[in-house]
C-alpha positions in Angstrom: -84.4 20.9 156.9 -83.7 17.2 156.3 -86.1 15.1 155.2 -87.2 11.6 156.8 -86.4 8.6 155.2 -88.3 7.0 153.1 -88.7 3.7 154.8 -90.4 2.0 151.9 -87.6 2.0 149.6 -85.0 -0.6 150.3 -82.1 1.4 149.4 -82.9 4.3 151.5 -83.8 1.9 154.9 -80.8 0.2 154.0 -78.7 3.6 154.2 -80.7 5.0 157.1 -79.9 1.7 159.1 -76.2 2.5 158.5 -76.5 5.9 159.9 -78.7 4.8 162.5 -75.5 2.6 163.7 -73.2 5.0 163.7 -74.6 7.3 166.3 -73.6 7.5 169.8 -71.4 4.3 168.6 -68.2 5.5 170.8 -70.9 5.8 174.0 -72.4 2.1 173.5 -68.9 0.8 172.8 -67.8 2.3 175.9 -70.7 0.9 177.9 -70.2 -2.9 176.6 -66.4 -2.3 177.5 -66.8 -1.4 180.8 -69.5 -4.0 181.1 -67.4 -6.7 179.7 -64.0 -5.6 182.2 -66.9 -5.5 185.5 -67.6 -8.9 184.9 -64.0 -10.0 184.2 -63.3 -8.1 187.3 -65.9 -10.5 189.1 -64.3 -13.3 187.7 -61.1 -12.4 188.7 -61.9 -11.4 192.4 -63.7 -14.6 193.2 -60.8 -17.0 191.3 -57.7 -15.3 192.3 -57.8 -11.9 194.3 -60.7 -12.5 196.9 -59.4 -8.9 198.6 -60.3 -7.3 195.7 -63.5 -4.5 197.2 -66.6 -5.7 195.4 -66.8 -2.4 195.3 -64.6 -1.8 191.9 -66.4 -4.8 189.7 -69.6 -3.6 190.3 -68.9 0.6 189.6 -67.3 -1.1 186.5 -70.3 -2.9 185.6 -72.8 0.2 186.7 -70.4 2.2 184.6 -71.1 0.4 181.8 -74.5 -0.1 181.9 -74.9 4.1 182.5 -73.1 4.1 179.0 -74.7 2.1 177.0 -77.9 3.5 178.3 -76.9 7.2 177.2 -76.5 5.7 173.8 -79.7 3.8 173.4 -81.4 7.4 174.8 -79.3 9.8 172.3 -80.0 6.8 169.5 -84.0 7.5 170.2 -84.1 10.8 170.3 -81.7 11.3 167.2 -84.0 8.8 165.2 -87.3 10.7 166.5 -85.3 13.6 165.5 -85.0 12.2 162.1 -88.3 10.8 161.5 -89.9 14.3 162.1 -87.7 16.1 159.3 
């Protein structure tokens, strides 16, 4: 069983905020990507390619936003994972 942090000691929050940001990173990075080509999709449609369905900037954008919310949840539930040892 692994022990919680000790939050108290700087060197250990410093090293449990590390690990804390490397989980579910791929997920969350995959969300703001998606999030950031939705809006340039947006962008583009209303500038240059009006035929463009609405359809495909905004499942880009909801895309995205699914992502980076299954990151923030597995981010939780790892640190409430971790907190209980």
């Amino acid at each position: 069983m692994i022990q919680p942090p000790d939050l108290n000691d700087p060197a250990q929050r410093a090293a449990y905020r590390r690990e804390l940001q490397g989980v579910a990173r791929p997920i969350r990075y995959t969300g703001i990507s998606f999030a950031l080509l939705g809006v340039a999709l947006a962008l583009i449609r209303r500038q240059w390619f009006p035929d463009l369905p609405i359809v495909i900037p905004i499942a880009a954008l909801g895309f995205g936003m699914l992502n980076m919310v299954a990151g923030i949840v597995l981010r939780t539930r790892y640190h409430q994972a971790r907190m209980r040892g």
